[in-house]
Kinemage of the C-alpha trace (Angstrom):
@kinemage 1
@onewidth
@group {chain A} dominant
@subgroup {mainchain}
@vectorlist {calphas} color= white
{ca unk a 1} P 119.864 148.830 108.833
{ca unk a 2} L 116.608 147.792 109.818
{ca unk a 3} L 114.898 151.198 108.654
{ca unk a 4} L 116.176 150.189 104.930
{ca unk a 5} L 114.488 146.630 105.076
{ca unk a 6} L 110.810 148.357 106.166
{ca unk a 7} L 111.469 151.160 103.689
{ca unk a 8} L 112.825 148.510 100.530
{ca unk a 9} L 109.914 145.876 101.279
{ca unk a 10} L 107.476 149.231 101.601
{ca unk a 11} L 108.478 150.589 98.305
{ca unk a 12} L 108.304 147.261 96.195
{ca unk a 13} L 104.759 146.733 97.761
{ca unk a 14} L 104.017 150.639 96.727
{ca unk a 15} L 106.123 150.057 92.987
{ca unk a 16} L 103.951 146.793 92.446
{ca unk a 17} L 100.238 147.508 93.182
{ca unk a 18} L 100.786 150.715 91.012
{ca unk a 19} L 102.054 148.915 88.409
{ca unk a 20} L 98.556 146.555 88.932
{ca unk a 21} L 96.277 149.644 88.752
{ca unk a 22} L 98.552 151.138 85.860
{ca unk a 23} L 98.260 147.584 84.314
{ca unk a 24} L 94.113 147.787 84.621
{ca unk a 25} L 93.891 151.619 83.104
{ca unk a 26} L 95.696 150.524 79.796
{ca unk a 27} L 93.347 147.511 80.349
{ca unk a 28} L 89.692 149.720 80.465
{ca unk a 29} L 90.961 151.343 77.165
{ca unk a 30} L 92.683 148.383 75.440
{ca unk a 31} L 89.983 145.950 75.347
{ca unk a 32} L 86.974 145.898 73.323
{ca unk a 33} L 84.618 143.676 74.996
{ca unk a 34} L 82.694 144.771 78.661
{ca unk a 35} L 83.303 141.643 80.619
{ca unk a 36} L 87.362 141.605 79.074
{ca unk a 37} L 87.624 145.685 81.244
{ca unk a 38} L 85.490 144.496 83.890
{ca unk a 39} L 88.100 141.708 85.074
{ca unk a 40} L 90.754 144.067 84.245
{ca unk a 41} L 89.294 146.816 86.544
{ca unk a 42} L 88.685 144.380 89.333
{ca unk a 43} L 92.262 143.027 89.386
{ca unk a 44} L 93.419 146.439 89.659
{ca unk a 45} L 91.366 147.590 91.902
{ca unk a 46} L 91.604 144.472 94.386
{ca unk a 47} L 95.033 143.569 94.013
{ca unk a 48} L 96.509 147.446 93.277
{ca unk a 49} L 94.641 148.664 96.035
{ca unk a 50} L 95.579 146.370 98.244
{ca unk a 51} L 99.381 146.086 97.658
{ca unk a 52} L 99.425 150.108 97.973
{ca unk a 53} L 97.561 149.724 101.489
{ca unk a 54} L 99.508 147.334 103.051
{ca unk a 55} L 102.619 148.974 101.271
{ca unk a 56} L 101.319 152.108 104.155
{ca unk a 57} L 101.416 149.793 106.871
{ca unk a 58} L 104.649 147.862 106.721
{ca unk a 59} L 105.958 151.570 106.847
{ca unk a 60} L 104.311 152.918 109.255
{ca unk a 61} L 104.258 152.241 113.302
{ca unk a 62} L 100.443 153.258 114.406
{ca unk a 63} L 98.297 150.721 115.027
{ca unk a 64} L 95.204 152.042 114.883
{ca unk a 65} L 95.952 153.497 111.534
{ca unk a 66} L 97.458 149.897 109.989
{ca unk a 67} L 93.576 148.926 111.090
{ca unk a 68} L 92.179 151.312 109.464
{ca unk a 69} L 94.317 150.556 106.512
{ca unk a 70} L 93.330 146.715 106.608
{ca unk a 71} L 89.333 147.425 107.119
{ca unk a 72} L 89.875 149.583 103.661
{ca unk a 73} L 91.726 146.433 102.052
{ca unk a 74} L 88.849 143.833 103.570
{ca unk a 75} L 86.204 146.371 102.514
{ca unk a 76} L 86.812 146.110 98.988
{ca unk a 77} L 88.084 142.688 99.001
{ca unk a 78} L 84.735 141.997 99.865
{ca unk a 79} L 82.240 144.644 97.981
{ca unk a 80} L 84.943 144.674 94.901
{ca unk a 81} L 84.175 140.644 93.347
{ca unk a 82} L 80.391 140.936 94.101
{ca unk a 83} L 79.950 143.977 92.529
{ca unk a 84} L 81.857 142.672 89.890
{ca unk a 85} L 79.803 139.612 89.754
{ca unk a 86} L 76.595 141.810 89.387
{ca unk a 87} L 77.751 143.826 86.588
{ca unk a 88} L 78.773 140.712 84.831
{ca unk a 89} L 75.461 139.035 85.241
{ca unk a 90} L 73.689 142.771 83.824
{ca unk a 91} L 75.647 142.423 80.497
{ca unk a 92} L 74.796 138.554 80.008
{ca unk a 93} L 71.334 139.303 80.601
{ca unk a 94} L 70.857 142.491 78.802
{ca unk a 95} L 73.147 140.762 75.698
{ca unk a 96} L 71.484 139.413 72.919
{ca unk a 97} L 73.944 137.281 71.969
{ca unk a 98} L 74.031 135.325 75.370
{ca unk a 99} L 70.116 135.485 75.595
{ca unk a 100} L 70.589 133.690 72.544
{ca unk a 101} L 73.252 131.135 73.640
{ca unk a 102} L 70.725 130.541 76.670
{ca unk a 103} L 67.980 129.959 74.938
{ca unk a 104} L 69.519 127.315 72.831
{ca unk a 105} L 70.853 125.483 75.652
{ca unk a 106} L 68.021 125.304 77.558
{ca unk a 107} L 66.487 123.658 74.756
């Protein structure tokens, strides 16, 4: 009985952080604007990857490999929104749009 719990709350984990990174593919392609895919990447790849991960180690019994598991899930919880946040800052500085905005409100 308890093998079904593990393997039901494993597979909903697995169902829904595939459904996140499915969710942020149809995002990269659906939206026009680069700061619109760029949040829609991130989510998917923070919240997708991570659901997947620890989807592997509520199923599984090895310690040492649920560690390894929630180093990858720190990893890019950590790299992931600063990378992110770099990017972001690239397009508002290359845009001229924004470099417009800027200007004007520094005035």
């Amino acid at each position: 009985m308890g093998e079904w719990i593990v393997f039901g709350i494993s597979a909903l984990l697995l169902v829904t952080g595939l459904f996140l990174m499915l969710s942020a593919v149809v995002g990269q392609y659906r939206f026009k604007y680069v700061l619109n895919r760029m949040h829609a990447a991130s989510m998917g790849d923070s919240m997708g990857l991570g659901l997947v991960l620890l989807s592997l180690c509520v199923g599984n019994t090895d310690g040492w490999l649920i560690a390894k598991y929630l180093l990858v899930v720190l990893f890019v919880w950590l790299t992931s929104p600063t990378a992110g946040h770099l990017i972001a800052r690239l397009e508002i500085a290359t845009d001229s749009q924004y470099q417009d905005e800027m200007e004007m409100i520094e005035k």
